[in-house]
C-alpha positions as CSV (number, residue, x, y, z in Angstrom):
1,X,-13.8,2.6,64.5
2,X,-14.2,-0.6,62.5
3,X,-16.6,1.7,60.0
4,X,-13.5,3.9,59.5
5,X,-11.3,0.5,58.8
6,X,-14.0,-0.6,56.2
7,X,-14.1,2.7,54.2
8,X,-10.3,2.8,54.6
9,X,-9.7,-0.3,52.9
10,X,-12.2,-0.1,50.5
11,X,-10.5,3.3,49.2
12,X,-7.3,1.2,49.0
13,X,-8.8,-1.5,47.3
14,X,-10.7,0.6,44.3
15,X,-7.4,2.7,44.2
16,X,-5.7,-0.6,43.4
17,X,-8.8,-1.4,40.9
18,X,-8.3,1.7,39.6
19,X,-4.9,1.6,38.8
20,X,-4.5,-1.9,37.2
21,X,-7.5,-0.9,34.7
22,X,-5.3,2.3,33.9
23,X,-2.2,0.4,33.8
24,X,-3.7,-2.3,31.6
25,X,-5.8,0.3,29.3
26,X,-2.2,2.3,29.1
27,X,-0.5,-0.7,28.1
28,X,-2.4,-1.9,25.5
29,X,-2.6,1.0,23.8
30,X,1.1,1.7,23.7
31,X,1.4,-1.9,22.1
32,X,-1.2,-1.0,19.8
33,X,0.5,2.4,18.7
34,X,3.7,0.1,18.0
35,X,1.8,-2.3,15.9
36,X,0.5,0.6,14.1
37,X,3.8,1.9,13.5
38,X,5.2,-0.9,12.4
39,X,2.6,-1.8,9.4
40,X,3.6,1.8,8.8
41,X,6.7,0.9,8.5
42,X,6.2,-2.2,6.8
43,X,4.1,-0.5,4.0
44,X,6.8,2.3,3.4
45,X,9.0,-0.4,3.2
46,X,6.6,-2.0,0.2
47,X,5.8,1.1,-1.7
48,X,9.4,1.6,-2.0
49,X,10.3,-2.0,-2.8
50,X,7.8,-1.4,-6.0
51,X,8.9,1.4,-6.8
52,X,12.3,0.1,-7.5
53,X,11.0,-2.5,-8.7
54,X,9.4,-0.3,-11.3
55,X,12.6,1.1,-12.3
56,X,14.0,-1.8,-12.9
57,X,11.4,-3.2,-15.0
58,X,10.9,-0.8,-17.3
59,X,9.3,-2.2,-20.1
60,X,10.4,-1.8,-23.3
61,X,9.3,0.8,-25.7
62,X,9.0,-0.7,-29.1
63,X,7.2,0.7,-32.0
64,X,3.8,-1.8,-32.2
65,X,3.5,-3.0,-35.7
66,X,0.5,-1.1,-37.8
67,X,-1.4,-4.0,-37.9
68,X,-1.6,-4.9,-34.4
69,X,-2.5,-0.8,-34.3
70,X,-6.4,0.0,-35.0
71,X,-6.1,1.0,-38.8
72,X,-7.6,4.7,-39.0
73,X,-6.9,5.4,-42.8
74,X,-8.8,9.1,-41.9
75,X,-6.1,9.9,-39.4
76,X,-3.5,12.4,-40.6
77,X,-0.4,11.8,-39.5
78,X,-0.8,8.1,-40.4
79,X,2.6,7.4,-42.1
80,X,1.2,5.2,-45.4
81,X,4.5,4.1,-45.8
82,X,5.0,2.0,-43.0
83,X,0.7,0.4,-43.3
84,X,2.3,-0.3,-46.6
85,X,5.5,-2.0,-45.7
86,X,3.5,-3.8,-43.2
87,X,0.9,-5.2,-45.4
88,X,4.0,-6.4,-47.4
89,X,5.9,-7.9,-45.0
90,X,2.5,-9.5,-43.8
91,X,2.0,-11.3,-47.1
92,X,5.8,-12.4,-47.2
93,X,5.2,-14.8,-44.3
């Protein structure tokens, strides 16, 4: 009888084993699928932050003077007129 009583409660003691490692495994990685989701979360949050950002900085399109261009006198559609003007208003200042 007491070998029945042993067995008995040592079903009912890895059962209880048992279930805190599940319960503790289970938990953990719930809380690690929500930490997941929330760096998700948190970096859709950033890519859309610079993409507005972008839009609102956009930078300004100016035409870069020819001498701050690399000079290619064999390229055709340089417009001569406007190296020239350049070299002009260079020598002005």
């Amino acid at each position: 009888m007491s070998t029945i009583n042993v067995l008995r409660y040592t079903a009912v003691a890895l059962g209880a084993l048992v279930g805190f490692k599940t319960d503790f495994s289970l938990k953990s990685e719930a809380s690690r699928k929500q930490e997941e989701n929330k760096y998700q979360t948190e970096l859709k949050l950033i890519e859309k932050a610079k993409a507005e950002y972008a839009l609102l900085q956009v930078p300004q399109q100016t035409k870069a003077p020819i001498s701050e261009k690399k000079l290619d006198l064999e390229d055709p559609n340089l417009d001569y007129g406007a190296v020239i003007l350049t070299a002009v208003e260079g020598l002005k200042q």
